[in-house]
N, C-alpha and C positions, 0 to 999 in steps of 0.2 A: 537606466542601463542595467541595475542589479534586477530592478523587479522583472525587467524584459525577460534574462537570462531566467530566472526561477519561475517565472510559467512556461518558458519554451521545456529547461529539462524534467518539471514534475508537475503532472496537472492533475487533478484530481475533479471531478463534478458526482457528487451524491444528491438525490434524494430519496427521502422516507420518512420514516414516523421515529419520534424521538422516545428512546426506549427507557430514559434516565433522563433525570434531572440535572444540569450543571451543578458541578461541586470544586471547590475552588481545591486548586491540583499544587500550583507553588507560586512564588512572586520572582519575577525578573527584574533588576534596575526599577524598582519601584511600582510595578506591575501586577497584578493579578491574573492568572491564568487558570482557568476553567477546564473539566473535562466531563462529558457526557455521552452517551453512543445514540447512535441510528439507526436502524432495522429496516433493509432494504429488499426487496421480495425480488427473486430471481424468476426466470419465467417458469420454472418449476413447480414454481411457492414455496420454495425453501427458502428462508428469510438469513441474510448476511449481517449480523449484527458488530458495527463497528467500532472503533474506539474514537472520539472526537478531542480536540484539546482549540479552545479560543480564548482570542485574548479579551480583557476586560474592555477595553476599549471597544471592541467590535459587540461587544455584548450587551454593551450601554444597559438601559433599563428592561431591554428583551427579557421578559419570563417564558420561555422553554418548559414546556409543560409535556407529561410521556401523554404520547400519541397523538401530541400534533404534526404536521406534513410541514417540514421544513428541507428547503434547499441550500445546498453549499459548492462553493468551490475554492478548492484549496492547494494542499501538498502533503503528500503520503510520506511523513518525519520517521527518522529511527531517534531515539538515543541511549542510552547505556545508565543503568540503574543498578547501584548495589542488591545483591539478595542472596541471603545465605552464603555471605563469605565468596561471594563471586559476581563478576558482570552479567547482568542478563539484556539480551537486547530488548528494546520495548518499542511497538509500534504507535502510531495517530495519525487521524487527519488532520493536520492544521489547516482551520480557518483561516484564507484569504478574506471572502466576501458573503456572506449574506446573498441571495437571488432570490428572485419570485416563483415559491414552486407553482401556482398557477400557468406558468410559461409549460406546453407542450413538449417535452424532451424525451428526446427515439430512443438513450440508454439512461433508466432513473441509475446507472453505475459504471462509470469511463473511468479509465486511467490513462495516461501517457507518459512515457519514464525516456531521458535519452541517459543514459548510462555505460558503465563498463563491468564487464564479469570481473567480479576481484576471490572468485573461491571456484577453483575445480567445479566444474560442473559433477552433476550427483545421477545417471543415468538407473532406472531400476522398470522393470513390470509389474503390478499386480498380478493376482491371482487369476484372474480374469482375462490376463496377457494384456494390459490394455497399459499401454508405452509413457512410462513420466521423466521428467529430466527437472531438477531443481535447479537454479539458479540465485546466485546473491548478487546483487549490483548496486553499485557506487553508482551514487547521485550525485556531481556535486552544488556546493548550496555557497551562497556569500561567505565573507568573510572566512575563507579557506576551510568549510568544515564540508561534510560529504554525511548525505543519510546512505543506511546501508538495507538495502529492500529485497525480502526474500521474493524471489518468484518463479512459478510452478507452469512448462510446459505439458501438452501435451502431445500425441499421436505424431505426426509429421516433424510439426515443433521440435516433439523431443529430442527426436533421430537426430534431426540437423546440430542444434544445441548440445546435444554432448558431444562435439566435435570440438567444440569453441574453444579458444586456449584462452588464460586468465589475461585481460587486457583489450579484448573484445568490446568495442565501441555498439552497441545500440538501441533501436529505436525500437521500444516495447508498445504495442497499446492491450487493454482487456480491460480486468473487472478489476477489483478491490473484494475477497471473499474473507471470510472466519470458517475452520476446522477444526471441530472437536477429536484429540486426539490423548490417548492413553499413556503419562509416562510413568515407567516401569521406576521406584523411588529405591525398593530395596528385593528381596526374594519374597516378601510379605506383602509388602506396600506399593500401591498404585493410584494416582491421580489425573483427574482428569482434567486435561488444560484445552485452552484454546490458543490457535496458530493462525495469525493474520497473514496472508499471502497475495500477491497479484495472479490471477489467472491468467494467462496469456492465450491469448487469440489471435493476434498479427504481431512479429517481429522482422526489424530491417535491419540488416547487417550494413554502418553507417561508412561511408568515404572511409578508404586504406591513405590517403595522402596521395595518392595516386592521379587524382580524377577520375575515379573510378564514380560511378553512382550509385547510390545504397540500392543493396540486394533485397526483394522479399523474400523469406524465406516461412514467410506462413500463410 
């Protein structure tokens, strides 16, 4: 029943090439837990390099070598990590399973999130006039905990999405992306980080209680 509900609300399927080697991240109840990334080529060829976390058990004697073709499917985890005197959210894939990337698949990068908006939606333009709306959504996950998942609309998307009041039920699907982006540390100092996000490509606005039927609104 638990595992039913945690693939219906967060699915995750990657493949690509393994950019790193597993390196062992922390121990849970006796546990070993791994972390590595993946490098997923867009149709672009701009490559999305991810962040991975599996557990020991699913890793068995597998050696994980950089730039072999490995496939996964999993769940797009937040959790909250001390740094510099403050919370910082941190993103991963968590490893469900293992799959055969020889298997023919139409997106090597899908998400699906059922969720609720828990932060004002964040409406802005580029330069370029080209329409963005962020988004933060509540997953929730067993045993009463919730991952918290940035995700980036765009164009039509957006419009609709910065409407949304916080409490908003829905059904996301897209990408799993990485952005290099510049934070400003002091008048002097500046670093460059990366920001894992969901791209969004189709969103449904889910059942009000109503009977009503979920809305597309992408």
């Amino acid at each position: 029943m638990t595992n039913e509900n945690q693939i219906v609300t967060n699915r995750v399927f990657l493949c690509g090439t393994v950019e790193s080697e597993p390196v062992l991240s922390h121990e849970l109840y006796g546990e070993g837990f791994y972390e590595f990334s993946v490098g997923v080529l867009r149709l672009s060829e701009q490559k999305d390099v991810l962040p991975v976390t599996v557990a020991e058990r699913l890793l068995g004697d597998r050696k994980l070598t950089v730039g072999e073709t490995v496939a996964i499917e999993g769940q797009f985890r937040s959790y909250n990590k001390m740094a510099e005197n403050h919370s910082k959210l941190m993103l991963t894939v968590f490893v469900r399973e293992f799959v055969d990337p020889s298997v023919a698949y139409a997106n090597p990068n899908t998400v699906e999130l059922l969720g609720y908006i828990c932060k004002e939606p964040i409406y802005r333009t580029t330069p370029l006039n080209r329409e963005i709306c962020d988004l933060l959504v509540a997953v929730n996950r067993a045993f009463n905990k919730s991952d918290y998942i940035p995700c980036i609309a765009w164009g039509r998307n957006a419009r609709y999405c910065r409407t949304l009041p916080v409490g908003t039920k829905l059904l996301i699907g897209g990408r799993l992306q990485s952005r290099k982006y510049v934070k400003k540390l002091s008048e002097e100092v500046s670093e460059t980080r990366t920001a894992y996000e969901i791209s969004v490509s189709r969103v449904y606005e889910t059942e009000t209680g109503d009977g009503a039927p979920p809305q597309e609104i992408g």
